[in-house]
Kinemage of the C-alpha trace (Angstrom):
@kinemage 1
@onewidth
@group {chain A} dominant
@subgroup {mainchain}
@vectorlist {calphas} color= white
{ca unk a 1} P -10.752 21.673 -12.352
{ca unk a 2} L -14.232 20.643 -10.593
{ca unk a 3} L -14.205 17.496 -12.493
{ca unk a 4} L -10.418 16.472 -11.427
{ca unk a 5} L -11.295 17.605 -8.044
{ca unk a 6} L -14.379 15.320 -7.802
{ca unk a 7} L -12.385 12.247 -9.915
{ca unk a 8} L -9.469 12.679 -7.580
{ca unk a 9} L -11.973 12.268 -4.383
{ca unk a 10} L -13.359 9.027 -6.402
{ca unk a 11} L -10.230 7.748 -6.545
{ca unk a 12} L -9.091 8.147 -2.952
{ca unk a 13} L -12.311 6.867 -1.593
{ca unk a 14} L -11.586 3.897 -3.397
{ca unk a 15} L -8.138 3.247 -2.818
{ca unk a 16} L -9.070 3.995 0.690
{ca unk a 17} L -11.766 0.974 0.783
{ca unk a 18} L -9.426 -1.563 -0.895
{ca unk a 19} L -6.638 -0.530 1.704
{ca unk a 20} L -8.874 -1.326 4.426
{ca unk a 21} L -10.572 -4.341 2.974
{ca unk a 22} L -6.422 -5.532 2.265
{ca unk a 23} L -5.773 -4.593 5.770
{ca unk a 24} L -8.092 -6.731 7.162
{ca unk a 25} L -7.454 -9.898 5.096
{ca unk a 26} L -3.178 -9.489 6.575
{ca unk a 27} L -4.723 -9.118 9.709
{ca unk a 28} L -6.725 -12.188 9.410
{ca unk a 29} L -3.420 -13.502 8.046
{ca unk a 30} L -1.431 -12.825 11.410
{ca unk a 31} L -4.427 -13.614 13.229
{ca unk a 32} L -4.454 -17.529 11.374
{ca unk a 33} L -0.219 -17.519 12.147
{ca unk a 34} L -0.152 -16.377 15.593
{ca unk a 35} L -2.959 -19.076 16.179
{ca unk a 36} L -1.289 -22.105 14.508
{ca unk a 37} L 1.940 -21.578 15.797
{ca unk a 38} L 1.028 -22.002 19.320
{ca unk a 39} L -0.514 -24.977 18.614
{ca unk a 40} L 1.332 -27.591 20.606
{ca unk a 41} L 3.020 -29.269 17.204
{ca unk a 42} L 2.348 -26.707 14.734
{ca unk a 43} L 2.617 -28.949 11.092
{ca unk a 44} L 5.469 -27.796 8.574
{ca unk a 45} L 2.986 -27.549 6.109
{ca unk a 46} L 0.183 -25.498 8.009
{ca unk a 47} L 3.273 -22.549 9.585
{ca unk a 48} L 4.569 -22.467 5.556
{ca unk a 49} L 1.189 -21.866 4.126
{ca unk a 50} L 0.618 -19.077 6.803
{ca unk a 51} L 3.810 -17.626 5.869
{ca unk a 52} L 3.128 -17.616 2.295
{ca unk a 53} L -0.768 -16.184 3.038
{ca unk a 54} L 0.509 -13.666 5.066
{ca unk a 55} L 3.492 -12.358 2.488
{ca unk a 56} L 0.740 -12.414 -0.157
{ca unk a 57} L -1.231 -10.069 1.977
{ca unk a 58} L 1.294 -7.831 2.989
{ca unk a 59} L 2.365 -7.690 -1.139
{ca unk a 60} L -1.032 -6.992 -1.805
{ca unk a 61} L -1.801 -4.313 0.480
{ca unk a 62} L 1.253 -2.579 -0.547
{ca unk a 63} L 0.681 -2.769 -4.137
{ca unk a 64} L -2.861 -1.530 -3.058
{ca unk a 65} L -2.642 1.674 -4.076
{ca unk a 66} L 0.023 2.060 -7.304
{ca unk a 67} L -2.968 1.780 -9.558
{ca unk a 68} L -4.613 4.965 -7.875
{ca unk a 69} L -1.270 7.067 -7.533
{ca unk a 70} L -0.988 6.692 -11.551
{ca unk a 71} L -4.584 7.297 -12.313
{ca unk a 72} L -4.321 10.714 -9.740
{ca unk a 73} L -1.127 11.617 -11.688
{ca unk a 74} L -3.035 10.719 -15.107
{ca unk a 75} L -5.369 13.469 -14.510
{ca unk a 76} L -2.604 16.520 -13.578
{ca unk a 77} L -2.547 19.077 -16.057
{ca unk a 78} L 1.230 20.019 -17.258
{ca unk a 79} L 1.830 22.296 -14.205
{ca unk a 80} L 0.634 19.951 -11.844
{ca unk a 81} L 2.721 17.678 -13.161
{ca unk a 82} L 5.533 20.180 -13.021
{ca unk a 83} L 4.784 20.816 -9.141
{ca unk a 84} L 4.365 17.167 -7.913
{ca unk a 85} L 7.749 16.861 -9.466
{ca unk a 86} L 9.434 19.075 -7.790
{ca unk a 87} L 7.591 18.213 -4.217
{ca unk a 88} L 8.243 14.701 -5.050
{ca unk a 89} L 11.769 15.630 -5.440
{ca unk a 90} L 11.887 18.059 -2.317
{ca unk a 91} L 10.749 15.209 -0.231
{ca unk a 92} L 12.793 12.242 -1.683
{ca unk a 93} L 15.774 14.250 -0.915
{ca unk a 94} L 14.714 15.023 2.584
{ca unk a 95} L 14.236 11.948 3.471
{ca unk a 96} L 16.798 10.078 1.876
{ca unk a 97} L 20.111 11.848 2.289
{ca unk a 98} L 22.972 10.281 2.834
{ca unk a 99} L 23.843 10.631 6.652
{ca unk a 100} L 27.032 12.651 7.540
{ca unk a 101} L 30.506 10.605 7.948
């Protein structure tokens, strides 16, 4: 258990940096956007590649941290596995229920 403990820490610290270092780049992203389109006459060209910069940094960012989730749930023991399950389950259910006609 000390050893998942401590690899489980490892693994949110760095998910944690690459969030932040992807949350900065979409900000830069907006940042470039917001700037070029209030140019007086923005070019077609310049407002599509912001566009495409800042959907590629908003993809990124949200893909972020996939990798981490399955290495975490790599490293759960059968039980664990059992009990994430059945939170995961809890909370999809609670938060997804089909509202009341």
């Amino acid at each position: 258990m000390p050893g998942q403990i401590q690899r489980e820490s490892q693994i949110k610290d760095e998910m944690a940096m690459h969030t932040i270092e992807d949350d900065r780049a979409l900000q830069h992203a907006y940042d470039k956007y917001e700037k070029d389109a209030a140019t007086a006459h923005p070019t077609l060209a310049t407002i599509k590649g912001d566009i495409i910069r800042v959907g590629k940094a908003e993809m990124r960012l949200g893909w972020e941290m996939v990798p981490y989730h399955l290495q975490g749930y790599a490293l759960l023991n059968p039980a664990q596995k059992a009990t994430y399950t059945q939170l995961a389950t809890k909370t999809w259910a609670q938060h997804h229920r089909t509202p009341d006609k």
